[in-house]
C-alpha beads as a LAMMPS data file, in Angstrom:
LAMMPS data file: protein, C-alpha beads

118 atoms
117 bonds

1 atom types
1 bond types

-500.0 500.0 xlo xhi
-500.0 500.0 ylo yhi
-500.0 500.0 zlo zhi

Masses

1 110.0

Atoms # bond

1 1 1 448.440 78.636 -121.171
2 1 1 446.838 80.452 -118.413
3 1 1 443.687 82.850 -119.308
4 1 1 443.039 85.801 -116.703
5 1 1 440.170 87.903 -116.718
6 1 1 440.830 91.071 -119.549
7 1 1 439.492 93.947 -117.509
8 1 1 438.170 96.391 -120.134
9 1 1 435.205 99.235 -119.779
10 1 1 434.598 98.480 -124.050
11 1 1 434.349 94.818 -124.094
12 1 1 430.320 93.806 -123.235
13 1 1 431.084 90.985 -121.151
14 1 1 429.275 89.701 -118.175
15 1 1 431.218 89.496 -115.127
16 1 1 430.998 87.242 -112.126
17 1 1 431.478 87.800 -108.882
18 1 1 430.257 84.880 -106.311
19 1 1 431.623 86.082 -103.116
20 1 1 431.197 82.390 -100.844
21 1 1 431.592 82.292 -97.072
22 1 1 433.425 79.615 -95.867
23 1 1 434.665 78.187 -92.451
24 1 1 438.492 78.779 -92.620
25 1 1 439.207 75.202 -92.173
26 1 1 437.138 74.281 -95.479
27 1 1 438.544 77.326 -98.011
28 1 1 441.015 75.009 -99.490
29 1 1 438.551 72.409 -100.261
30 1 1 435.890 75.156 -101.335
31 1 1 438.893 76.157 -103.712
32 1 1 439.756 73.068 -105.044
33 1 1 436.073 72.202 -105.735
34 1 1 435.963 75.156 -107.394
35 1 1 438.750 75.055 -109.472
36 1 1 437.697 71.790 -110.415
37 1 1 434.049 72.284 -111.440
38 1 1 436.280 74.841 -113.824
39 1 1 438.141 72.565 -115.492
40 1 1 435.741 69.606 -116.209
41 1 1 432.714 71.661 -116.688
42 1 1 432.488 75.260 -116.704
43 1 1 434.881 75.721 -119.484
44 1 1 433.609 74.215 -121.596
45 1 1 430.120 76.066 -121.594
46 1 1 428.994 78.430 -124.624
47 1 1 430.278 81.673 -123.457
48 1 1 432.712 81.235 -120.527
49 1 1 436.067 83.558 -121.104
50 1 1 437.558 82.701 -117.324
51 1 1 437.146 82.515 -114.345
52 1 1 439.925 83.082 -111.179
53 1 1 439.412 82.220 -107.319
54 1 1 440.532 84.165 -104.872
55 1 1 441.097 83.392 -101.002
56 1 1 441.117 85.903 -98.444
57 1 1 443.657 85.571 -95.860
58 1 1 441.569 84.958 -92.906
59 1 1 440.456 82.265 -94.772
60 1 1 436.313 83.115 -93.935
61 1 1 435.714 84.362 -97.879
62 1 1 436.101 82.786 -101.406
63 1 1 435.743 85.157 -104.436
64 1 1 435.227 83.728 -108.149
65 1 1 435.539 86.719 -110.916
66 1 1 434.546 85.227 -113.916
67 1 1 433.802 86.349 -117.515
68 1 1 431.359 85.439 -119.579
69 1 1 430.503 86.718 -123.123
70 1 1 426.964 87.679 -122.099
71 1 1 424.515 87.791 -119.692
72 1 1 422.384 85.025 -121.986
73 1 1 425.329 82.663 -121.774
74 1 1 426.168 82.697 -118.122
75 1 1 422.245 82.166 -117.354
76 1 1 422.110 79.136 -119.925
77 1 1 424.820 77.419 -117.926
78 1 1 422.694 78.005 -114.733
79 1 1 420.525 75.634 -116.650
80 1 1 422.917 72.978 -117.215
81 1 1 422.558 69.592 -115.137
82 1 1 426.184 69.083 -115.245
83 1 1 427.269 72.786 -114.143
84 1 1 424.238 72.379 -111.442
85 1 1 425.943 69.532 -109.581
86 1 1 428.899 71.453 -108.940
87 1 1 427.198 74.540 -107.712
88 1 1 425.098 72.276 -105.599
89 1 1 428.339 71.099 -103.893
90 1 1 429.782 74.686 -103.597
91 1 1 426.744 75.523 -101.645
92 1 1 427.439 72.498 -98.844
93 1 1 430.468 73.442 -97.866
94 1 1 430.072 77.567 -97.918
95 1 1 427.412 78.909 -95.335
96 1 1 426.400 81.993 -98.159
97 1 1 426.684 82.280 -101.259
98 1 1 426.416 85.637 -102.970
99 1 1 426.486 85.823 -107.014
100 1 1 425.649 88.704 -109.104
101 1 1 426.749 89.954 -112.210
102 1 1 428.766 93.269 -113.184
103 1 1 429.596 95.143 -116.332
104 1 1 433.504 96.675 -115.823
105 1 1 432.497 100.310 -115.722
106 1 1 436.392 101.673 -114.924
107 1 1 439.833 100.080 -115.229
108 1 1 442.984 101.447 -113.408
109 1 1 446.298 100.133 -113.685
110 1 1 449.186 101.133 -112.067
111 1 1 452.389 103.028 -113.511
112 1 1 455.526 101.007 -114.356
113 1 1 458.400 101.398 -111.941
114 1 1 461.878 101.983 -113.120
115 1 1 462.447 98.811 -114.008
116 1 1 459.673 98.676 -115.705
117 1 1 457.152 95.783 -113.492
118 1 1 454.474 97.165 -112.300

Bonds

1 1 1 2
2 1 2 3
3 1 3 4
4 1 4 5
5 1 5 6
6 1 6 7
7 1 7 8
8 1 8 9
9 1 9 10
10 1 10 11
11 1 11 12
12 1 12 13
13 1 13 14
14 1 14 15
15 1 15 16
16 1 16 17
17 1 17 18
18 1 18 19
19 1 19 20
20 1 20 21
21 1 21 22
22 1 22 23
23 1 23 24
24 1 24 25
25 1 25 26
26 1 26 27
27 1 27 28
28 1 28 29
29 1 29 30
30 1 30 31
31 1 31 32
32 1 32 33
33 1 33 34
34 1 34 35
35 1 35 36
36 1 36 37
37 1 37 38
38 1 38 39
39 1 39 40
40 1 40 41
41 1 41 42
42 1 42 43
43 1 43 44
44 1 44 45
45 1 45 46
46 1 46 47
47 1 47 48
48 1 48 49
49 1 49 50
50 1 50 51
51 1 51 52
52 1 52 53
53 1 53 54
54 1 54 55
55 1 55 56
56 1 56 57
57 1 57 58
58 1 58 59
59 1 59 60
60 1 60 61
61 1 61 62
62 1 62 63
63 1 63 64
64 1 64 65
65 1 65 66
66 1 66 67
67 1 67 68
68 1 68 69
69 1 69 70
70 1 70 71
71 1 71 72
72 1 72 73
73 1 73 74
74 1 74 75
75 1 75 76
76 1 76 77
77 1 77 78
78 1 78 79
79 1 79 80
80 1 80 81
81 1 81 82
82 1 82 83
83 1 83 84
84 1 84 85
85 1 85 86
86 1 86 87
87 1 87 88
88 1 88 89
89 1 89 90
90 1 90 91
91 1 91 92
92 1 92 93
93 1 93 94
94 1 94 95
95 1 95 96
96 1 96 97
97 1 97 98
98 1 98 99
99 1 99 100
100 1 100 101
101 1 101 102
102 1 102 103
103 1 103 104
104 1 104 105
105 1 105 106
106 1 106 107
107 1 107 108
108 1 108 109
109 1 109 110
110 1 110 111
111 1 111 112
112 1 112 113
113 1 113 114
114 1 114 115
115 1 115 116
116 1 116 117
117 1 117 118
């Protein structure tokens, strides 16, 4: 089952967003590493809800939005030898790294067309 972020102005969750610049010819891998430091570590940390990657088209930027129940969790795993060795290779391959952490303070969404997608 897939998990996306639940963007929501009540729920008291601590949001991620690492914005990573990258050398177009290393995004993919910068994903990948990513994505993978997801699966075999990060999710299984107290407190992680998701997290998502997103490449810009020009290929210079990575952005990971990620949830975490609290503040307190998502600084614990900062702490964690295991989640450190993947940040540590993250940081190799992008040229900046830029984390900081968010509380959702509006949601939009769009209005259904007439077939009812939005």
């Amino acid at each position: 089952m897939t998990t996306t972020a639940h963007i929501d102005t009540t729920r008291p969750v601590a949001t991620l967003i690492n914005v990573f610049t990258v050398s177009p010819d290393r995004q993919s891998e910068l994903v990948d590493l990513l994505a993978q430091a997801t699966e075999e570590t990060m999710r299984r940390q107290p407190g992680f809800i998701c997290a998502n990657f997103h490449a810009s088209l020009d290929g210079e930027r990575v952005i990971n939005y990620a949830q975490w129940e609290s503040e307190e969790h998502y600084r614990a795993m900062l702490t964690n030898p295991e989640a450190r060795v993947h940040m540590d290779k993250a940081a190799t391959i992008a040229s900046d790294v830029q984390p900081r952490l968010f509380r959702v303070a509006s949601s939009h969404r769009g209005e259904p067309t007439p077939n009812g997608n939005r």
